[in-house]
N, C-alpha and C positions, 0 to 999 in steps of 0.2 A: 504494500500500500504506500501510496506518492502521497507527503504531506505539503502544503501550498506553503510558500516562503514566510504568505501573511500569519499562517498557524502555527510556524515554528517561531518567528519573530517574537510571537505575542507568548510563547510556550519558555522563551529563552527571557523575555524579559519579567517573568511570573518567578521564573527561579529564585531570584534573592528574595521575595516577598515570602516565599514559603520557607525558604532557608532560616527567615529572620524569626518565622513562625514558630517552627518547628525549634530555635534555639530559645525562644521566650519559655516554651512549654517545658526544654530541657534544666532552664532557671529555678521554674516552680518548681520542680519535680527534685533538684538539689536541693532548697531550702527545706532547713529542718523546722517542725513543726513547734508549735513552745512546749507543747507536751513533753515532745521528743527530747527537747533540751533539755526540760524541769529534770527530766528520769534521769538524765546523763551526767547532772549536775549532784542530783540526789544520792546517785549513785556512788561516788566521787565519796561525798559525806559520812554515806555507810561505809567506805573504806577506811575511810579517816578515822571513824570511830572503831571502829574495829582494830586499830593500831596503838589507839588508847591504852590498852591493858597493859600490853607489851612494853610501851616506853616506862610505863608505872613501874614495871619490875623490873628495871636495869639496876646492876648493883651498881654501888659506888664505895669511897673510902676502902678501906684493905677487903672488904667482901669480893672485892672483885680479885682477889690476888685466890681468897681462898674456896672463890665460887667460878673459877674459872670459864670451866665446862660451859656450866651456866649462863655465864655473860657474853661468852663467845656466840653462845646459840642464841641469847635474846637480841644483839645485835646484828647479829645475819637476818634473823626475822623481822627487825627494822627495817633493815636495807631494801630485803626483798618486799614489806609490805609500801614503801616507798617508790619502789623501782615498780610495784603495778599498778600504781597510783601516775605515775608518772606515763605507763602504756596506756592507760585506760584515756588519760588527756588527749595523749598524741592521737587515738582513736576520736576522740570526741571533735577535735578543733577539725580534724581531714573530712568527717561528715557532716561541719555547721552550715557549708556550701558560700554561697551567693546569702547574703544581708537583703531580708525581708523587712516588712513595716509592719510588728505587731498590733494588735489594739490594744490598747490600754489594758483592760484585766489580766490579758496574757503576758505583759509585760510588766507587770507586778508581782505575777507570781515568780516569775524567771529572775528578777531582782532579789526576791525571798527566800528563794533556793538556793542562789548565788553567794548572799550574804552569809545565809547559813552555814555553809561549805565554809566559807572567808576564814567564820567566826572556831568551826571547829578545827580547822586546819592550822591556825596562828595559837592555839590552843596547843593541841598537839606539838607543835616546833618548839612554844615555849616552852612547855615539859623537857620536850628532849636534851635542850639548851640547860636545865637547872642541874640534868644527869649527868653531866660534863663531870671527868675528875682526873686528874694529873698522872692516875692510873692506869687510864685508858688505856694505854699504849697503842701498839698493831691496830686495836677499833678504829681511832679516830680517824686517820686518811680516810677508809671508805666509808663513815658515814659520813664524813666531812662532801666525798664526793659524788656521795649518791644526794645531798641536802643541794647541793650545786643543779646538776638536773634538774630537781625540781624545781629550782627557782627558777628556771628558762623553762619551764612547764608550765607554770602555773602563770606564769608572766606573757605567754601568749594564749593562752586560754581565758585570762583576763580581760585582755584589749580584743580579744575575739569576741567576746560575750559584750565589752563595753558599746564596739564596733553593731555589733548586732542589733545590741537593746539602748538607744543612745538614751533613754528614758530613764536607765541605772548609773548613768554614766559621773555623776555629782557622787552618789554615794559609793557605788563600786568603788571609782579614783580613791577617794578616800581610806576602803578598807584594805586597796589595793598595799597602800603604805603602811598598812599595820602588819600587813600578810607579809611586806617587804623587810620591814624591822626583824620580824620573827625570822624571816630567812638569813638575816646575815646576821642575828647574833646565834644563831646554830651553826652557820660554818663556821664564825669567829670559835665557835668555845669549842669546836672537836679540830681545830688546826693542828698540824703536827706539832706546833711548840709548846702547843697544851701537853703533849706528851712528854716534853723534856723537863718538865717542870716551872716554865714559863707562864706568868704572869698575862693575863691579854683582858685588856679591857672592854670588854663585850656589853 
């Protein structure tokens, strides 16, 4: 079948209109839903607290010389409870897609979520930060550099979500720097000099 020049002209100049279509529709279809976020946020939260217990029972002072075993192992379980906290993000920020325009309800809850996570997670850092002890030895590099990670985790997971929900964006900023303090007096207090016996004003 012969198609007329007039039909393919009009055929060839339809293509970008449908191209531009069919990528509009590919947008919607990236953007995550607020549900989808709350969960992913939520999610995040329950990890966090679930790492609670564990920072609780780090020893310190000479318990740690004669509970070795012990310390060894609740510090790998930091590490690692940190280190899927940190995959669970990187998971979260690759499926936020393309920045939608919530409404209002939905964008408060996603703020309440957010906060909440903030609140537990700067929580947690600060614990870990008090367990610090001159003791430490071997520990401290790696949690010093599994605490590192996170903070370039959570630091783009933050401006992702601020980026998203520009509605949060006054008070996330804000928790953001609480979340940020907590992160750097946790690298500060497990530095390797902490381990020599060294003084570090954290």
């Amino acid at each position: 079948m012969r198609f007329s020049n007039v039909f393919i002209a009009a055929l060839t100049a339809a293509a970008p209109i449908s191209a531009a279509v069919i990528d509009m529709r590919a947008v919607e279809e990236r953007a995550l839903s607020s549900a989808q976020l709350v969960k992913n946020i939520d999610e995040l939260t329950t990890l966090s607290e679930k790492l609670q217990p564990v920072v609780d029972s780090i020893q310190t002072g000479q318990n740690i010389i004669f509970k070795r075993a012990s310390t060894q192992s609740t510090y790998q379980q930091v590490i690692s409870g940190f280190t899927n906290i940190i995959q669970v993000i990187s998971r979260d920020v690759q499926v936020m897609g393309n920045s939608i325009q919530y409404p209002d309800d939905e964008a408060k809850k996603i703020c309440a979520s957010y906060a909440r996570f903030v609140a537990i997670e700067t929580e947690l850092l600060d614990k870990l930060a008090s367990k610090s002890d001159i003791l430490i030895g071997v520990f401290g590099g790696p949690v010093q550099a599994v605490v590192r990670q996170l903070e370039n985790a959570l630091d783009t997971l933050s401006f992702s979500i601020i980026d998203q929900v520009p509605v949060c964006a006054a008070d996330s900023t804000q928790k953001l720097e609480s979340l940020d303090a907590a992160l750097k007096k946790a690298i500060c207090a497990y530095a390797p000099l902490g381990a020599l016996g060294v003084t570090l004003d954290c």
